[in-house]
PDB file of N, CA, C and O in Angstrom, chain B, residues numbered from 101:
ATOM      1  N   UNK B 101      92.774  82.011 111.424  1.00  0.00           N
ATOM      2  CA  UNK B 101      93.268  82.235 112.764  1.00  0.00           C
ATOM      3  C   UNK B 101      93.589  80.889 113.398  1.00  0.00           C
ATOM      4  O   UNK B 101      93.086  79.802 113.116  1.00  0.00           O
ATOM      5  N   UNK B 102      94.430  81.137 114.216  1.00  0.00           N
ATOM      6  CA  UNK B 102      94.871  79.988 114.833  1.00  0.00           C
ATOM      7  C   UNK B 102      94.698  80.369 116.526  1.00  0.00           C
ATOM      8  O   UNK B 102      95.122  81.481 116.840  1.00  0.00           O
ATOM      9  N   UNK B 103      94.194  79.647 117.458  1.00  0.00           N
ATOM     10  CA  UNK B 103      93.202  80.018 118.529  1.00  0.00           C
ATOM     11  C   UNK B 103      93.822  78.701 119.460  1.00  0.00           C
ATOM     12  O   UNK B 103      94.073  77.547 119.113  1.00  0.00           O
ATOM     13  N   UNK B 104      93.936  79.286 120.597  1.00  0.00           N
ATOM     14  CA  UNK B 104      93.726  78.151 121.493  1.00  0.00           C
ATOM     15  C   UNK B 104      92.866  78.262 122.393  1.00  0.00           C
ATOM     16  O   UNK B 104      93.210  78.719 123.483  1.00  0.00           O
ATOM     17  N   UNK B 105      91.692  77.917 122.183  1.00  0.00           N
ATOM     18  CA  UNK B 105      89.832  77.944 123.396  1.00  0.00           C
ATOM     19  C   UNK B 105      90.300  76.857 124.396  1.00  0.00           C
ATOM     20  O   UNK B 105      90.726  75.718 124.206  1.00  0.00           O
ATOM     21  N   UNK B 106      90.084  77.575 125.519  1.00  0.00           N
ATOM     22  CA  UNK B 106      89.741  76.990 126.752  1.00  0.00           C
ATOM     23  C   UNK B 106      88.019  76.333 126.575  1.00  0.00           C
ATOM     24  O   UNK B 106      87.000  76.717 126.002  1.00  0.00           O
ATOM     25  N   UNK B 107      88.536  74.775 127.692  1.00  0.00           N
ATOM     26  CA  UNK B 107      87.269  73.877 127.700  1.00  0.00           C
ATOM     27  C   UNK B 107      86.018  74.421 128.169  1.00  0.00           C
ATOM     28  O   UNK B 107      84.925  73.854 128.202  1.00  0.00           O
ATOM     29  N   UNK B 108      86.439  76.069 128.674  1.00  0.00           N
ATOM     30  CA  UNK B 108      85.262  76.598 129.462  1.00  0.00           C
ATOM     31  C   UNK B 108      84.766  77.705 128.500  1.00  0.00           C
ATOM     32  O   UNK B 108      83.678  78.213 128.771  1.00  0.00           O
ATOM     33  N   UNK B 109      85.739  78.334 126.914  1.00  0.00           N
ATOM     34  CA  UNK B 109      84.910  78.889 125.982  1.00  0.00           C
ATOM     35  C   UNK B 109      84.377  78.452 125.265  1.00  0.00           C
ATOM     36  O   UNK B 109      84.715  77.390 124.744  1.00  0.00           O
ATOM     37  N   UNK B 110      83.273  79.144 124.943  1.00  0.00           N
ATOM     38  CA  UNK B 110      82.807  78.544 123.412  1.00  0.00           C
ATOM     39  C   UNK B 110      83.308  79.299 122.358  1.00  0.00           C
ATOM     40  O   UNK B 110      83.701  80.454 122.521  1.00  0.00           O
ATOM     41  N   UNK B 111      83.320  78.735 121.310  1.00  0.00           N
ATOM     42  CA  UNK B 111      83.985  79.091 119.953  1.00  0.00           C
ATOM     43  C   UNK B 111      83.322  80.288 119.346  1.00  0.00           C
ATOM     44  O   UNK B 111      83.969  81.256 118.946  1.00  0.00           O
ATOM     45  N   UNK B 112      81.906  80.195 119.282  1.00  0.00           N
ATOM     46  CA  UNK B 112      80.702  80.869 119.227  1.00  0.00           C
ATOM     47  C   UNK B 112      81.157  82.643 119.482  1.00  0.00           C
ATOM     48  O   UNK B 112      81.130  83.640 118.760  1.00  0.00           O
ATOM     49  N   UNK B 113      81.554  82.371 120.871  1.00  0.00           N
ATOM     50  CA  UNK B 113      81.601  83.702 121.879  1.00  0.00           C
ATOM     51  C   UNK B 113      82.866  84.230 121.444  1.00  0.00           C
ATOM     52  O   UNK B 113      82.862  85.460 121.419  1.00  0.00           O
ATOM     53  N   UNK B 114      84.209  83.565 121.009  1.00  0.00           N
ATOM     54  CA  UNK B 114      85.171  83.874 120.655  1.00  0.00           C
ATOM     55  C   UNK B 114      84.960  84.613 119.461  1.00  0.00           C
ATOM     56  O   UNK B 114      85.305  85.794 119.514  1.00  0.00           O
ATOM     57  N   UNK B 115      84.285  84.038 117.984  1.00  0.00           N
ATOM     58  CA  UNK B 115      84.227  85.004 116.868  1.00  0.00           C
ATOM     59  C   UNK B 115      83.224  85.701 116.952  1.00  0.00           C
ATOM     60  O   UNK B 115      83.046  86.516 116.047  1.00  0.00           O
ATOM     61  N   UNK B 116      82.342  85.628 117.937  1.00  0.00           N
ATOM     62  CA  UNK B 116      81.443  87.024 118.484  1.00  0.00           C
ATOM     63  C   UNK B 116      82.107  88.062 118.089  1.00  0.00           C
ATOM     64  O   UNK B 116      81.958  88.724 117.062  1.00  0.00           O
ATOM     65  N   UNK B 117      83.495  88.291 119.688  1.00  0.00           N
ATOM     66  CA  UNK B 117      84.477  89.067 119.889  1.00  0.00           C
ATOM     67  C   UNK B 117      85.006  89.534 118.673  1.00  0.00           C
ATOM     68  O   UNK B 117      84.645  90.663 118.344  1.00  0.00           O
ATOM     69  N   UNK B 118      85.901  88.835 117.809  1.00  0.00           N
ATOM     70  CA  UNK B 118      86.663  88.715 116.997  1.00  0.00           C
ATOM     71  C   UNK B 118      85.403  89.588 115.846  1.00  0.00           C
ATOM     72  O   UNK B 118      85.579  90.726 115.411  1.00  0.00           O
ATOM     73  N   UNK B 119      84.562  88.988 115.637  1.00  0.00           N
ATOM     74  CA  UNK B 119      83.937  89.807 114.501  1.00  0.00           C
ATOM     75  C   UNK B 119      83.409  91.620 114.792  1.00  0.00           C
ATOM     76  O   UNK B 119      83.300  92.564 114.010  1.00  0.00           O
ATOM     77  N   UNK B 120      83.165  91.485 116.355  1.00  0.00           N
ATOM     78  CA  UNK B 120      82.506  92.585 116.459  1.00  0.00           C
ATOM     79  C   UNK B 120      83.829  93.936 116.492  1.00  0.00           C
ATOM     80  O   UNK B 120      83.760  95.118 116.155  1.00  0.00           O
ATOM     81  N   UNK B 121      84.953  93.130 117.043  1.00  0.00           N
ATOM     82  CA  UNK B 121      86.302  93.922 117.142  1.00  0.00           C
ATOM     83  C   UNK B 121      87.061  94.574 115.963  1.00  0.00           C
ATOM     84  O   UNK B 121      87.757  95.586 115.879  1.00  0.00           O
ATOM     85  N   UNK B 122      86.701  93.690 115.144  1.00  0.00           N
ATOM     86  CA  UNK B 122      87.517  93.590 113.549  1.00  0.00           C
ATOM     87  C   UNK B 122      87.142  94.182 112.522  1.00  0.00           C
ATOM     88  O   UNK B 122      87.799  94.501 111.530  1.00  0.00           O
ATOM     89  N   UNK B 123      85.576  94.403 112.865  1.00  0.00           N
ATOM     90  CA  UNK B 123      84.515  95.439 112.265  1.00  0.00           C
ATOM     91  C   UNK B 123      85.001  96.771 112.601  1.00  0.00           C
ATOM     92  O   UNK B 123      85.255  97.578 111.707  1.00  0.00           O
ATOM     93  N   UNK B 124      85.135  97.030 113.745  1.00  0.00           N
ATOM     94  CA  UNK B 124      85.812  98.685 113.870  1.00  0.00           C
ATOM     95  C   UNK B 124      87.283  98.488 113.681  1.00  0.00           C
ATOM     96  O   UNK B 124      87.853  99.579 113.684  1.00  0.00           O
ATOM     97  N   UNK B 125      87.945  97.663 113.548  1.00  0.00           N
ATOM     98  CA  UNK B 125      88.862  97.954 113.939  1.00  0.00           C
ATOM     99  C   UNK B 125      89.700  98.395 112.077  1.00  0.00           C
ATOM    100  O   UNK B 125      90.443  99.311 111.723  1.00  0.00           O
ATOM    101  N   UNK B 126      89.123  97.288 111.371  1.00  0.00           N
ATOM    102  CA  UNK B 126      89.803  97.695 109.951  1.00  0.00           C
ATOM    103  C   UNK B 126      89.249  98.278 109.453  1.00  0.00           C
ATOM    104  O   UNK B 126      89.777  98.259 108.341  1.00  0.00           O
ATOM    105  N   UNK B 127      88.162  99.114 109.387  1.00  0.00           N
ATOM    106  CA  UNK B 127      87.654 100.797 108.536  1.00  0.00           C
ATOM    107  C   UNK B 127      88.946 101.383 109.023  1.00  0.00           C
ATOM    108  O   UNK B 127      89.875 101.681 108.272  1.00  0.00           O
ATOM    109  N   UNK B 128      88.951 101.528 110.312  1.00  0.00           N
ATOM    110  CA  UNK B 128      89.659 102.182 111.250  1.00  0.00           C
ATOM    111  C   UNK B 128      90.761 102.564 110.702  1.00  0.00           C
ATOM    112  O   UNK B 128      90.906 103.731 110.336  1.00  0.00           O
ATOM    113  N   UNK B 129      91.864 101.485 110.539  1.00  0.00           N
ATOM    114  CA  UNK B 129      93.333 101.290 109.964  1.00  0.00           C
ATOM    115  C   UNK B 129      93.748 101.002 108.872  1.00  0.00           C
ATOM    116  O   UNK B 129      94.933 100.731 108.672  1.00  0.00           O
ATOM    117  N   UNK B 130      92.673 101.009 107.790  1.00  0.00           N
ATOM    118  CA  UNK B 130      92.627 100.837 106.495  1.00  0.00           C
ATOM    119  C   UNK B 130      91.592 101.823 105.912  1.00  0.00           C
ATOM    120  O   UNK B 130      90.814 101.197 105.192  1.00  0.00           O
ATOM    121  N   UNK B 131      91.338 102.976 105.957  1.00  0.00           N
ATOM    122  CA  UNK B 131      90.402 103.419 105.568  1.00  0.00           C
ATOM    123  C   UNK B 131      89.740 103.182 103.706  1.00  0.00           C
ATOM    124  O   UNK B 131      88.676 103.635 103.282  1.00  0.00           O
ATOM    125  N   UNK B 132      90.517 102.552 103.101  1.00  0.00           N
ATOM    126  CA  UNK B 132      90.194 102.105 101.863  1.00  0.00           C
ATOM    127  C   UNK B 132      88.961 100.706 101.787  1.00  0.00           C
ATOM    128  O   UNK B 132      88.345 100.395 100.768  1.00  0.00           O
ATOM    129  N   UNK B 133      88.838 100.040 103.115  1.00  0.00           N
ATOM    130  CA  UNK B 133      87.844  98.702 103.506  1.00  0.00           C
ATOM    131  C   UNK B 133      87.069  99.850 104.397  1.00  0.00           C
ATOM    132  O   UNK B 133      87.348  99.681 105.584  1.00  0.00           O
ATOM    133  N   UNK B 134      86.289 100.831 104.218  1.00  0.00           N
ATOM    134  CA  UNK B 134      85.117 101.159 104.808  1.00  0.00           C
ATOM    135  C   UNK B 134      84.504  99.975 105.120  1.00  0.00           C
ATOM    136  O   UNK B 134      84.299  99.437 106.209  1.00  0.00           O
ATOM    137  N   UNK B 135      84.159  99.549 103.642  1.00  0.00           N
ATOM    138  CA  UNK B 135      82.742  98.286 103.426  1.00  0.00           C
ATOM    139  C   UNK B 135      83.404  97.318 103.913  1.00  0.00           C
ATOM    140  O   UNK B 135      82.894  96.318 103.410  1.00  0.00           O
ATOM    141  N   UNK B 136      84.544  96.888 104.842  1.00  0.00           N
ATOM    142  CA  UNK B 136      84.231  95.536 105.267  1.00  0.00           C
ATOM    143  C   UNK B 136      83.481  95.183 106.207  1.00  0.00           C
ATOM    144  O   UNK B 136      83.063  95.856 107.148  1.00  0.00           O
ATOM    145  N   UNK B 137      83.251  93.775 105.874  1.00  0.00           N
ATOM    146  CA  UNK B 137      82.317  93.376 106.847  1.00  0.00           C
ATOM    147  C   UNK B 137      82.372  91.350 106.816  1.00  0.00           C
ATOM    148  O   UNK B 137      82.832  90.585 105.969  1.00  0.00           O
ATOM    149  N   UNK B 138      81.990  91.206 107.547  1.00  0.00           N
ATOM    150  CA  UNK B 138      82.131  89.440 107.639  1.00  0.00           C
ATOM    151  C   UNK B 138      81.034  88.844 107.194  1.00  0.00           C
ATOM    152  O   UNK B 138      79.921  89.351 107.332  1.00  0.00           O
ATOM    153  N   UNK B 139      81.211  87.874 106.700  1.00  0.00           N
ATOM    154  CA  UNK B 139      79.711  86.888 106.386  1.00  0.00           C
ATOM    155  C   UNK B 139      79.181  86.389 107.810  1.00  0.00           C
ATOM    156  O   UNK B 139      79.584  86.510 108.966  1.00  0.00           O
ATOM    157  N   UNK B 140      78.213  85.842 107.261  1.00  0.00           N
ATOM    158  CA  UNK B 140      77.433  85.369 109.001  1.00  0.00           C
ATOM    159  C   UNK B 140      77.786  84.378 109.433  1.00  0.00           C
ATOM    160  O   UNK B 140      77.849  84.173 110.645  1.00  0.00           O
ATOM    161  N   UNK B 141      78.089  83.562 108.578  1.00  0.00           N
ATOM    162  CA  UNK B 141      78.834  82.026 109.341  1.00  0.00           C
ATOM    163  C   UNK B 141      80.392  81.916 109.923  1.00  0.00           C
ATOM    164  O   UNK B 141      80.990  82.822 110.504  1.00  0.00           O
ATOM    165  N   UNK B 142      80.737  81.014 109.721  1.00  0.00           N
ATOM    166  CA  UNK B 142      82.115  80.712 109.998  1.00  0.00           C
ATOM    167  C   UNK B 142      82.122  79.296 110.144  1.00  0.00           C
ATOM    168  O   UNK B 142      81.078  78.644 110.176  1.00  0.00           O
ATOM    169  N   UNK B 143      83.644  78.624 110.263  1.00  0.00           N
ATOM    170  CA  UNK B 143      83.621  77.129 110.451  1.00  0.00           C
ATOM    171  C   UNK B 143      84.887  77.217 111.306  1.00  0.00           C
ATOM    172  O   UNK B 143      85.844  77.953 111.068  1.00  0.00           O
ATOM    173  N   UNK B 144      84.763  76.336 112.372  1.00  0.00           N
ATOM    174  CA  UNK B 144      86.274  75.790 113.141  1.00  0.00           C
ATOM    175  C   UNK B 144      86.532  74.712 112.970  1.00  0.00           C
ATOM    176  O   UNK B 144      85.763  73.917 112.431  1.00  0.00           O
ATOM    177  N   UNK B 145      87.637  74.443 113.376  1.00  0.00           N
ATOM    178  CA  UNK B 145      88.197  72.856 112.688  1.00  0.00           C
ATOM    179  C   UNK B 145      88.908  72.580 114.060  1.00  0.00           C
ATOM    180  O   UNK B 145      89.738  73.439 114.361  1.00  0.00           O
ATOM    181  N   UNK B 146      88.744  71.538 114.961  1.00  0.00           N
ATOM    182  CA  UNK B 146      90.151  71.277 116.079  1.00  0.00           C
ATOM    183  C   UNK B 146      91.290  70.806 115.075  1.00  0.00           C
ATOM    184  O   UNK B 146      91.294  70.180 114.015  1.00  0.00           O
ATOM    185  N   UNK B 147      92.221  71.369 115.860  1.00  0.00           N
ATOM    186  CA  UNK B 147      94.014  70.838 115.224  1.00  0.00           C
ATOM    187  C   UNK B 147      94.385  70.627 116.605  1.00  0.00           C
ATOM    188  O   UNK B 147      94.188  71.549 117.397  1.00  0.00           O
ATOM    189  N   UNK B 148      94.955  69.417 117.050  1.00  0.00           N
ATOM    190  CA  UNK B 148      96.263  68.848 118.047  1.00  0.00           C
ATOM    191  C   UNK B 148      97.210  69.880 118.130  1.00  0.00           C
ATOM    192  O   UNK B 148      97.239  70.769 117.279  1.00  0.00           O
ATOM    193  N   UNK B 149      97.903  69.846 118.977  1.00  0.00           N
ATOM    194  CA  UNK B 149      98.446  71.157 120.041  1.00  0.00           C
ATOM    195  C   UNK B 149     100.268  70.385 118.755  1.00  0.00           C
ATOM    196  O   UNK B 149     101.365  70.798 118.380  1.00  0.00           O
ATOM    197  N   UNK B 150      99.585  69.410 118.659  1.00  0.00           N
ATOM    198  CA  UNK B 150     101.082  69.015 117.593  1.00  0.00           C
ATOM    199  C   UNK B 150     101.331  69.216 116.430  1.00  0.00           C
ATOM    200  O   UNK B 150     102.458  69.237 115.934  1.00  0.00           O
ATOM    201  N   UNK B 151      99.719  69.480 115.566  1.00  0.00           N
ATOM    202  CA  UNK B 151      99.307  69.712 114.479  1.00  0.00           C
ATOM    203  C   UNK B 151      99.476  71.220 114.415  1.00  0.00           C
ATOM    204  O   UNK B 151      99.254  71.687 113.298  1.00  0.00           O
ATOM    205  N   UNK B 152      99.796  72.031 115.296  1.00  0.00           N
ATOM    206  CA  UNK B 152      99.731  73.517 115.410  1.00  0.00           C
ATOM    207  C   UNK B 152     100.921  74.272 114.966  1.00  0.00           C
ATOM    208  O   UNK B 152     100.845  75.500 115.021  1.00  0.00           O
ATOM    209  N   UNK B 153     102.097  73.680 114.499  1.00  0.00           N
ATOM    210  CA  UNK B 153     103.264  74.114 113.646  1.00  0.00           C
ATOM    211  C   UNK B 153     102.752  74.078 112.425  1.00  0.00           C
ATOM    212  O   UNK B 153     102.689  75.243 112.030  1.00  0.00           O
ATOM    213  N   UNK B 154     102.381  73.394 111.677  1.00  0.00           N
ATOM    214  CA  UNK B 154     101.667  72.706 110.485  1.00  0.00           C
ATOM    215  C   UNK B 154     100.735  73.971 109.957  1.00  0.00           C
ATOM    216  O   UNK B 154     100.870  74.533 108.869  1.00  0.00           O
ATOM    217  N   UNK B 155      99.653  74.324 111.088  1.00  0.00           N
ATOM    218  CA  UNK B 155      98.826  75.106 110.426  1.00  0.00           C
ATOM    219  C   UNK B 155      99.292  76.890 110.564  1.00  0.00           C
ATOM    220  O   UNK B 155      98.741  77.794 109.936  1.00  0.00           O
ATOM    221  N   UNK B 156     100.337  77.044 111.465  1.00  0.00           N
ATOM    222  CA  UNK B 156     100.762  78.042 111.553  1.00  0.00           C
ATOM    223  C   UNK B 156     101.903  78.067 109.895  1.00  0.00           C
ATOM    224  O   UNK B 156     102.773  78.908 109.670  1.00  0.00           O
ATOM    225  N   UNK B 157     101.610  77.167 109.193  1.00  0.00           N
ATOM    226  CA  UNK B 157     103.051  77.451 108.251  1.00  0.00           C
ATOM    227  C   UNK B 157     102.216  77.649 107.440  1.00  0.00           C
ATOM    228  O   UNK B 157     102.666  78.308 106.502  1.00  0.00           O
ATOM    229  N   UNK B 158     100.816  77.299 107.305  1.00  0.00           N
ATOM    230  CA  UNK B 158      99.729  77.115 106.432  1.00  0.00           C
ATOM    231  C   UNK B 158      99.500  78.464 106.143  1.00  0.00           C
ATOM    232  O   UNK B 158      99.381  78.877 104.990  1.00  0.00           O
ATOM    233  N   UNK B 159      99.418  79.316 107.347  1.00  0.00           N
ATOM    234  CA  UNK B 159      98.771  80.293 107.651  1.00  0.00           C
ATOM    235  C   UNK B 159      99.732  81.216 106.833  1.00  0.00           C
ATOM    236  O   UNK B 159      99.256  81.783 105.850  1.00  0.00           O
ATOM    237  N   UNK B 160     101.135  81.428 107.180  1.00  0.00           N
ATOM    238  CA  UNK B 160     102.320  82.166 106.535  1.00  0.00           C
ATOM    239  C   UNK B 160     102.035  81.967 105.202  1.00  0.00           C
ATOM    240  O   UNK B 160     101.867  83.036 104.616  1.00  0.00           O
ATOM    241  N   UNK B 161     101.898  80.819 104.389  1.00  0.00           N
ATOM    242  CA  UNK B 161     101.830  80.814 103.089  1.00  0.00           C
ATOM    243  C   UNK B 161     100.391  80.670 102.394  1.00  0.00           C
ATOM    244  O   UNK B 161     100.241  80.197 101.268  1.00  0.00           O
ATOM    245  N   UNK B 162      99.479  81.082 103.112  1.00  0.00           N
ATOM    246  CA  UNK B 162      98.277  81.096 102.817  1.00  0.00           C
ATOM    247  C   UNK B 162      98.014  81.836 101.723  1.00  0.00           C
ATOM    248  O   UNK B 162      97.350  81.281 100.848  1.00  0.00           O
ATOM    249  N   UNK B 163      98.418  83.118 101.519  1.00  0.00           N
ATOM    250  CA  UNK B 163      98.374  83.927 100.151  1.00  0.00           C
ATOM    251  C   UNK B 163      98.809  83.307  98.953  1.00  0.00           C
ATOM    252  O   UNK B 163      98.164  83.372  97.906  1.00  0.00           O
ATOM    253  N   UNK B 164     100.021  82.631  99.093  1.00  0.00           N
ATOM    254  CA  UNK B 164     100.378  82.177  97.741  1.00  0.00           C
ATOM    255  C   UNK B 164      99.607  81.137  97.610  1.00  0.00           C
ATOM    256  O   UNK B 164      99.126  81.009  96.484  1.00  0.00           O
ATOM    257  N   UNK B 165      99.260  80.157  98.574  1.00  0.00           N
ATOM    258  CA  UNK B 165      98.700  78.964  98.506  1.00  0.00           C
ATOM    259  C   UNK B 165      97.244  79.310  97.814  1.00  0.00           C
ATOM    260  O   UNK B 165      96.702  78.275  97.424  1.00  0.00           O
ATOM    261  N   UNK B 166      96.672  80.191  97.628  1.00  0.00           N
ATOM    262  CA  UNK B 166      95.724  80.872  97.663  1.00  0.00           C
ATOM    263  C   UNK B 166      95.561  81.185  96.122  1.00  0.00           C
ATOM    264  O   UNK B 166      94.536  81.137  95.442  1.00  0.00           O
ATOM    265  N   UNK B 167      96.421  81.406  95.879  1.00  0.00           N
ATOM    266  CA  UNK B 167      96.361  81.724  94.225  1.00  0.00           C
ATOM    267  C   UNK B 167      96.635  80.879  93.275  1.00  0.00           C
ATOM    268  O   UNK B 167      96.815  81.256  92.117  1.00  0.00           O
ATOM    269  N   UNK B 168      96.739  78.913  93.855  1.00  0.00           N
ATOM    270  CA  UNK B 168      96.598  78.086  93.110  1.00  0.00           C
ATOM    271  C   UNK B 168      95.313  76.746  93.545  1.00  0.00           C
ATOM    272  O   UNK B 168      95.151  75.611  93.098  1.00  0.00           O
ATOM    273  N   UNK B 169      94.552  77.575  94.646  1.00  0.00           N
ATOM    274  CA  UNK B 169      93.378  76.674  95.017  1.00  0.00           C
ATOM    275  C   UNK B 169      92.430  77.510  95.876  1.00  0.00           C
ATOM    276  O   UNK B 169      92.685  77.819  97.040  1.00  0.00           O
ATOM    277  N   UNK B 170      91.614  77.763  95.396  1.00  0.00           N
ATOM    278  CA  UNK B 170      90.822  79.168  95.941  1.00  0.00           C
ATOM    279  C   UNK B 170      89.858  78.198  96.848  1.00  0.00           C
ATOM    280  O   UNK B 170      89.463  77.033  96.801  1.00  0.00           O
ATOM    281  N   UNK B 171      89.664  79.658  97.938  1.00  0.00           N
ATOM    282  CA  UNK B 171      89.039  79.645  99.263  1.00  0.00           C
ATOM    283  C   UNK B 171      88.339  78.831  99.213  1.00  0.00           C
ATOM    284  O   UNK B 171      88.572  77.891  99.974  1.00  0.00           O
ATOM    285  N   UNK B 172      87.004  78.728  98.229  1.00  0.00           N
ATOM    286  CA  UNK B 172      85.884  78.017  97.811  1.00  0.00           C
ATOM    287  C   UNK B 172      86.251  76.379  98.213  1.00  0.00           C
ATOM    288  O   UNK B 172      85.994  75.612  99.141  1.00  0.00           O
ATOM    289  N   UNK B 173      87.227  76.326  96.565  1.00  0.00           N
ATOM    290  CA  UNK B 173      87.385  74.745  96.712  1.00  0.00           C
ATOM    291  C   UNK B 173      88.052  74.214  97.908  1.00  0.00           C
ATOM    292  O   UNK B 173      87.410  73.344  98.497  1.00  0.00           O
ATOM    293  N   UNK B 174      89.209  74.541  98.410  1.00  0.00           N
ATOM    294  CA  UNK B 174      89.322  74.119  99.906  1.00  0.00           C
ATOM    295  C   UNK B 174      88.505  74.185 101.030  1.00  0.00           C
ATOM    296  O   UNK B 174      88.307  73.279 101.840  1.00  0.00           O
ATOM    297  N   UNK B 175      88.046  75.302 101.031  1.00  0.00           N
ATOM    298  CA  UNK B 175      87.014  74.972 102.171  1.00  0.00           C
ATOM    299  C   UNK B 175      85.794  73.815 101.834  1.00  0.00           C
ATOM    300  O   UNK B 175      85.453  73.048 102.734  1.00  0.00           O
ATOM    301  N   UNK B 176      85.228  73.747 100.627  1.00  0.00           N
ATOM    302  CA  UNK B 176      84.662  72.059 100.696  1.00  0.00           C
ATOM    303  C   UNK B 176      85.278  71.090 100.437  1.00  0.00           C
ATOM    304  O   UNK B 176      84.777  70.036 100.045  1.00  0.00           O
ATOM    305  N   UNK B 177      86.954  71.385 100.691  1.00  0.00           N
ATOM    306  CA  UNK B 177      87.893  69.591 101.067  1.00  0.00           C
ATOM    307  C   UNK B 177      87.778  69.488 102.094  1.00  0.00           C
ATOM    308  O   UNK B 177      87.614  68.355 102.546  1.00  0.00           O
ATOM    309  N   UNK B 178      87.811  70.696 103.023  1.00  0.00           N
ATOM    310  CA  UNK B 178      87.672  70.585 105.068  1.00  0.00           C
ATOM    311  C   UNK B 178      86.868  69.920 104.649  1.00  0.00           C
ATOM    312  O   UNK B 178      87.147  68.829 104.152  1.00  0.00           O
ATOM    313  N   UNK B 179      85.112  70.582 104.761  1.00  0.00           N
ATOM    314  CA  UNK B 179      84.260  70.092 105.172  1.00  0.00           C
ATOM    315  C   UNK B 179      84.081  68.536 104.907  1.00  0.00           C
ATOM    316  O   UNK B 179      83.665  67.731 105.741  1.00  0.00           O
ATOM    317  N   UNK B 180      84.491  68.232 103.520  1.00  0.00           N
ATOM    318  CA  UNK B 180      84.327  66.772 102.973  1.00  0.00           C
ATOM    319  C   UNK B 180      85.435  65.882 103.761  1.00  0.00           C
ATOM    320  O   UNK B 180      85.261  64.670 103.891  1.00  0.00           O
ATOM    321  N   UNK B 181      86.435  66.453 104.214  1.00  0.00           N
ATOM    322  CA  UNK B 181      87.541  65.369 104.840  1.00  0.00           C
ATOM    323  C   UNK B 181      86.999  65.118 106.546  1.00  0.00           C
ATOM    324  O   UNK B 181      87.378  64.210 107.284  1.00  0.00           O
ATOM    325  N   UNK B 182      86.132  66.084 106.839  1.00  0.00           N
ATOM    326  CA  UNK B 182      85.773  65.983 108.197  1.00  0.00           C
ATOM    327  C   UNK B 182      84.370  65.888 108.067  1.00  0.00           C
ATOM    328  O   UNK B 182      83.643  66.367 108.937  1.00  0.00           O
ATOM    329  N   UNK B 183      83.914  65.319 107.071  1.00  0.00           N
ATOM    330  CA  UNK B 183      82.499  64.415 107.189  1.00  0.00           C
ATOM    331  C   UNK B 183      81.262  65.416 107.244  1.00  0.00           C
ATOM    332  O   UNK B 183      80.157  64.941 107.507  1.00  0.00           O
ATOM    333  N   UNK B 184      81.393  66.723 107.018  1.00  0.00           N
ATOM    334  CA  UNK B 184      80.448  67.346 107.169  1.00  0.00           C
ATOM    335  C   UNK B 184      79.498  67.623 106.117  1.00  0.00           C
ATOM    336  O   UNK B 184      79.950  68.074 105.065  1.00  0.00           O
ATOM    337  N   UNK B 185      78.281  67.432 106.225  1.00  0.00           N
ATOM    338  CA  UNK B 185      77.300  67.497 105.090  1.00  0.00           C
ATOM    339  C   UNK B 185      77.273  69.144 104.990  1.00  0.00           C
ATOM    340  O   UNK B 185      77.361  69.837 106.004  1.00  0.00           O
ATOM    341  N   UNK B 186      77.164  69.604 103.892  1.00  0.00           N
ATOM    342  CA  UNK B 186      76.297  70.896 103.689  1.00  0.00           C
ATOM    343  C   UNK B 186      75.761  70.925 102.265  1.00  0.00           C
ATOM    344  O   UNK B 186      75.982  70.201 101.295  1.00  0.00           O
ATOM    345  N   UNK B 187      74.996  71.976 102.443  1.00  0.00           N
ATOM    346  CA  UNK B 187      74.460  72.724 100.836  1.00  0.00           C
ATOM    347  C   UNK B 187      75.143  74.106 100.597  1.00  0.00           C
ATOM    348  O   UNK B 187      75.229  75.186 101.182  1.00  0.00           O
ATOM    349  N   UNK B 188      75.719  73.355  99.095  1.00  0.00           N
ATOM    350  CA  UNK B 188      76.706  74.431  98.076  1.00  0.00           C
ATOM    351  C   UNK B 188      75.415  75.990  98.883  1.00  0.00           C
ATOM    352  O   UNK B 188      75.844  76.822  99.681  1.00  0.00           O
ATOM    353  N   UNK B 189      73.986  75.965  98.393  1.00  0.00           N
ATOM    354  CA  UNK B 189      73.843  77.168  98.631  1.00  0.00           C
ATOM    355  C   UNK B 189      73.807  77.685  99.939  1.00  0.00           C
ATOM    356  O   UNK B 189      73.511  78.878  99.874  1.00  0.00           O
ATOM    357  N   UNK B 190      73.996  77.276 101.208  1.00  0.00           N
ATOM    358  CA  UNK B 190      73.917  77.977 102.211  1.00  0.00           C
ATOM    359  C   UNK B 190      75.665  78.559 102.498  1.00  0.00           C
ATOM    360  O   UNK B 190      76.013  79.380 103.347  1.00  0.00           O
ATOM    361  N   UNK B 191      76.501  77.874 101.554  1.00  0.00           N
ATOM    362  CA  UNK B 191      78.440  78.174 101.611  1.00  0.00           C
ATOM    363  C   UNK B 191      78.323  79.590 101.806  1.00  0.00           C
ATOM    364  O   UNK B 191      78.572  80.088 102.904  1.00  0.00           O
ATOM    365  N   UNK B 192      77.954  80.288 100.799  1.00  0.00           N
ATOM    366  CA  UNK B 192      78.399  81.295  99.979  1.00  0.00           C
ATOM    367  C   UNK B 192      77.517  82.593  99.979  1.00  0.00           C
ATOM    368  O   UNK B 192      77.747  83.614  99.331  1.00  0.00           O
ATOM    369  N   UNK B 193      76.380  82.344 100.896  1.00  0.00           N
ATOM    370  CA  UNK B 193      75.416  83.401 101.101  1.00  0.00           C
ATOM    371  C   UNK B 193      74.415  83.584  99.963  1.00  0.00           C
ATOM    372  O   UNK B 193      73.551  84.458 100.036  1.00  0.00           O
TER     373      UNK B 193
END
């Protein structure tokens, strides 16, 4: 998703929303994802209001992009390009 939070939301409260909405909402309109459901975490990243063409093109080609560098390994290039420590086992549940 691509989001623009006001200095007065928190990010937190936003995928609150977003998770608790998205839960009814795709059984709902997909009845083949009964079982979806979200993991417990999540990660945000700021992008520049200039950087926001960029990740919107990201976003369009995300599927294909997807089938030559899986979720996994990119998401620990974010974290590693933006300095963030974690443990492989808390990633992945």
């Amino acid at each position: 998703m691509l989001v623009s939070v006001s200095t007065s939301e928190s990010v937190a409260e936003l995928m609150r929303v977003v998770k608790a909405n998205s839960s009814r909402w795709v059984p709902e309109q997909f009845p083949d994802h009964r079982r979806f459901g979200w993991q417990a975490g999540y990660a945000a990243f700021p992008v520049s209001w200039s950087g926001s063409a960029d990740v919107t093109e990201y976003i369009a080609g995300q599927q294909e992009h997807h089938r030559r560098v899986s979720f996994q390994e990119e998401f620990r290039t974010f974290l590693q390009k933006h300095g963030i420590a974690y443990d492989e086992r808390d990633l992945w549940g």
